[in-house]
C-alpha positions in Angstrom: 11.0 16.3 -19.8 8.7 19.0 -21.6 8.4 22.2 -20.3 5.0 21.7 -18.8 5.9 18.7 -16.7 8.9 20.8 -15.2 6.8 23.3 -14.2 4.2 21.0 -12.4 6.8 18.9 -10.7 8.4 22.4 -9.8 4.9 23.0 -8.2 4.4 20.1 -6.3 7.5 20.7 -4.7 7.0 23.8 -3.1 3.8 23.1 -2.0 2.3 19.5 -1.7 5.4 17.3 -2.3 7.9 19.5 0.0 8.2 17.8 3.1 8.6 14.4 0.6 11.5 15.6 -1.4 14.4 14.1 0.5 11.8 10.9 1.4 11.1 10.2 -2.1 13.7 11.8 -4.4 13.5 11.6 -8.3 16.5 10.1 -8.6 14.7 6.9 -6.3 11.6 6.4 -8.5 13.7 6.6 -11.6 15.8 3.7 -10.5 13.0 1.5 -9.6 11.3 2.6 -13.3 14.6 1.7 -14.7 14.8 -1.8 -12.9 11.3 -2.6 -13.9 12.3 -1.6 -17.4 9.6 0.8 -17.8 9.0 3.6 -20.3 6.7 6.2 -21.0 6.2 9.3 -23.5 7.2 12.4 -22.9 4.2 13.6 -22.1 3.1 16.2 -19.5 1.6 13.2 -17.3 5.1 11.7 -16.5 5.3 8.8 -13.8 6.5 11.8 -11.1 4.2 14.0 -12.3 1.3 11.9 -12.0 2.6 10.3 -8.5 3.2 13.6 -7.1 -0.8 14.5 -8.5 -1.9 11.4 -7.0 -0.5 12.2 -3.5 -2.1 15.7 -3.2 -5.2 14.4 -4.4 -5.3 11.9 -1.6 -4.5 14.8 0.6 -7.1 17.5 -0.8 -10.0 17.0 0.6 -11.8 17.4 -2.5 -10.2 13.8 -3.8 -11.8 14.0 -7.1 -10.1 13.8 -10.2 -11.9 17.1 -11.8 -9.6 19.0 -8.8 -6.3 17.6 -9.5 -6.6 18.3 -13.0 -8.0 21.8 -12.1 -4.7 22.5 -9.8 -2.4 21.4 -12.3 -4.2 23.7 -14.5 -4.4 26.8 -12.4 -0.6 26.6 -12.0 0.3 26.0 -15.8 -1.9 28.8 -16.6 -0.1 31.1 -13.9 3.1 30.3 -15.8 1.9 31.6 -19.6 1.7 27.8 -20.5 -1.0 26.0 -22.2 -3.2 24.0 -19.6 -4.2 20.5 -19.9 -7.4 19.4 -21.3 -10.2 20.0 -18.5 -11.7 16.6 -19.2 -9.7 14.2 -16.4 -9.4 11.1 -19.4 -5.7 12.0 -19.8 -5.2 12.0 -16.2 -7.2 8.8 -15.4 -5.4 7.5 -18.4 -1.6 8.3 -16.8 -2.9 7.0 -13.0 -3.7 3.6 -14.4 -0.2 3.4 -16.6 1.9 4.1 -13.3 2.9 0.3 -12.1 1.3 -0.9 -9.2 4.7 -2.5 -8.0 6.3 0.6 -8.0 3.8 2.0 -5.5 3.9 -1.3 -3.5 8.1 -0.7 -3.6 8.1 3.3 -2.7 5.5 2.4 0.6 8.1 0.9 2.7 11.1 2.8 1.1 9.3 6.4 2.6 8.6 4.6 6.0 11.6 3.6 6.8 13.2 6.9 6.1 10.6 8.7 8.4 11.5 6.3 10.7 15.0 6.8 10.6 14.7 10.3 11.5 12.9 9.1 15.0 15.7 9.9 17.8 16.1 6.2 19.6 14.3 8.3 22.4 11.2 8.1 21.5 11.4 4.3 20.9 10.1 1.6 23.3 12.9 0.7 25.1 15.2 1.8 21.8 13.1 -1.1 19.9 10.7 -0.5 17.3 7.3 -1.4 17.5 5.0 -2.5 14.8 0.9 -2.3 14.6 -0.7 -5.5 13.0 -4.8 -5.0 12.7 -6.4 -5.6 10.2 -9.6 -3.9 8.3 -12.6 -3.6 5.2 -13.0 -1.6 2.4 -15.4 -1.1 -0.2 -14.1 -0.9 -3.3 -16.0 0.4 -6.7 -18.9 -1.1 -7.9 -17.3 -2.6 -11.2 -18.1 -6.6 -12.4 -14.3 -7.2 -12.3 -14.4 -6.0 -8.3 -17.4 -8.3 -7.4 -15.4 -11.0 -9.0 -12.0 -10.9 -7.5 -13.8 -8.7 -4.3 -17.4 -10.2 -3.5 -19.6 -8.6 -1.7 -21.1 -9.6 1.6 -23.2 -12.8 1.5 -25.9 -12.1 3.9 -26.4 -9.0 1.0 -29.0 -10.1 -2.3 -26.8 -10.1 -5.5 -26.6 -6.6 -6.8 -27.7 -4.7 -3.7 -24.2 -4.1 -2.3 -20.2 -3.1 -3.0 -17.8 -5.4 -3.4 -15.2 -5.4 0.0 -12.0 -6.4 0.3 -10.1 -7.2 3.5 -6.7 -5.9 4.1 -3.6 -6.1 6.8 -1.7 -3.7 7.6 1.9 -3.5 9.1 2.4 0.2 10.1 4.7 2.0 12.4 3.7 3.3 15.8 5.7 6.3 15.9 5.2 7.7 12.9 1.9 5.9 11.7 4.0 5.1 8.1 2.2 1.7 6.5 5.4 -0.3 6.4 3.6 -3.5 4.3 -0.3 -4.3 3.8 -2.1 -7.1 2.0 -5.1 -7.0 0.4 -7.7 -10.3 -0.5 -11.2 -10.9 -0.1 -13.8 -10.3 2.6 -13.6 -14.5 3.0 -9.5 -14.7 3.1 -8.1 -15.2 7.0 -6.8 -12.0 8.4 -4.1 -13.8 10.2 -3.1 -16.2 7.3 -2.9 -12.6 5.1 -0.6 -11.2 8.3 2.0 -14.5 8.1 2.8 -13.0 4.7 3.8 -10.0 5.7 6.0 -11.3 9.0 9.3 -11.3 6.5 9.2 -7.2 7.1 9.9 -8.0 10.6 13.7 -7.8 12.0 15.0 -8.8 15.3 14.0 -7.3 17.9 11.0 -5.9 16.3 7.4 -5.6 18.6 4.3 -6.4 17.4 1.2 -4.5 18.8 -1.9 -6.2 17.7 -4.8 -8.2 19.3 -5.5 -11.2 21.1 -6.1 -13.4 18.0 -2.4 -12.6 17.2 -1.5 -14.1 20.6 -1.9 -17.6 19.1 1.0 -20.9 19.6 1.1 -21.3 15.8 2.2 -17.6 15.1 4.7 -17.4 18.0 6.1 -20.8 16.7 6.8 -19.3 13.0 8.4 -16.4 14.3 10.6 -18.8 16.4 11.5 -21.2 13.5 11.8 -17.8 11.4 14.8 -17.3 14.3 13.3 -13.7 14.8 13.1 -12.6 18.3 9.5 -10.1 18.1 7.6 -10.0 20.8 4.4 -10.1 20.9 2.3 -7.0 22.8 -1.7 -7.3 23.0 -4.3 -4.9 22.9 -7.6 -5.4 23.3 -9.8 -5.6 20.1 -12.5 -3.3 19.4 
C-alpha cells in the first residue's frame, strides 16, 4: 500500500473509524474483496481508504465530496506528503469502483457484532427484537434514476425527483440496519419485506405495524418453521 494511503487509513483510525476498528477490521474487507475476486491499483484511493472516507463523510455534517477530499488533504499535508488533487474526480471516481455487494455484505456483518456486545439484559425477555417499517427517498435527478426510480405520478414529467421505496430490517437496541431492500415508489412494501424474512432466526420479534399483522405473513413464517412473533405498533 503507498505511503499516502497508510497515512490516511492511520487517520481515520484515530479519529472517525476508531470505535469501527474491531467492528470492521482490514483483515474482514480484504477477505470479502478476495472472494469477490476483486482488484484495484495501488493507488492512494484504496477500497479501505475510500470506505473509511465514505463513512466520515456520511458522518460530517458537511456531506459533500469537496470536504472529504479537503480532510484527506489537511492530514497528508500535516504529514510532509503530497496532497491529493483538490478536484473530487479521483475520489468520485474510487466511490463508484468500490462494489456495491461488498457494502450490502459489511451492513449485517457490523450489526451483528454491535449486537453481540448487548448484555442479554437489555434484551426483551433475552430475545431479540427486530424493527420492520418501511420508507421514501429521493434519489438524484439523473435519466437512469427516473427509469429504474420514477417519480410520483400525480407530478407533470420533469417537475419532480425520482423516489424509491425501501424496507428496512434494523435492530432495536442498537438501531444497526441488519438488511434493507430498495425498489420503486410502485413495488409492495410488504412483498419487499418477505424478502428480507430469511435474516430472521428463531425466536426473533418483529416490531412493525398493523399491515404486517396479516394471515399470509404469519403463515410464511410458520411454513418457514421460524417461531417470530409478531409485535404491533401503531403506524404513523
Amino acid at each position: 500500500m503507498p505511503n499516502r494511503a497508510c497515512i490516511l487509513k492511520q487517520q481515520f483510525l484515530q479519529s472517525v473509524a476508531s470505535p469501527w476498528e474491531k467492528l470492521l477490521p482490514d483483515e474482514l474487507v480484504h477477505s470479502l474483496l478476495a472472494n469477490q475476486k476483486i482488484t484495484y491499483y495501488q493507488s492512494i484511493y484504496t477500497p479501505i481508504v475510500t470506505l473509511w472516507a465514505m463513512v466520515s463523510q456520511v458522518l460530517d455534517p458537511d456531506k459533500s465530496l469537496s470536504q472529504a477530499v479537503k480532510r484527506m488533504s489537511t492530514w497528508l499535508s500535516a504529514a510532509g506528503l503530497k496532497p491529493p488533487s483538490s478536484d473530487t474526480g479521483a475520489y468520485s471516481k474510487a466511490r463508484k469502483r468500490l462494489p456495491e455487494k461488498l457494502v450490502q455484505q459489511l451492513v449485517p456483518i457490523v450489526a451483528l457484532a454491535l449486537e453481540a456486545q448487548v448484555p442479554i439484559e437489555q434484551q426483551w425477555c433475552g430475545r431479540r427484537v427486530r424493527v420492520l417499517d418501511g420508507t421514501t427517498v429521493l434519489m438524484s435527478d439523473t435519466p437512469e434514476n427516473q427509469a429504474e426510480y420514477p417519480q410520483h405520478s400525480n407530478q407533470k414529467p420533469g417537475c419532480g425527483f425520482p423516489i424509491a421505496k425501501m424496507v428496512v430490517l434494523f435492530s432495536l437496541v442498537t438501531g444497526a440496519v441488519v438488511s434493507a431492500g430498495i425498489a420503486s415508489l410502485a413495488s409492495s412494501e410488504i412483498v419487499m419485506s418477505r424478502l428480507i424474512y430469511a435474516n430472521l432466526v428463531p425466536d426473533d420479534v418483529i416490531l412493525a405495524d398493523q399491515a404486517y399483522g396479516n394471515y399470509v405473513d404469519l403463515v410464511k413464517r410458520k411454513r418457514a418453521r421460524r417461531r417470530c412473533c409478531f409485535s404491533e405498533k401503531s403506524s404513523p
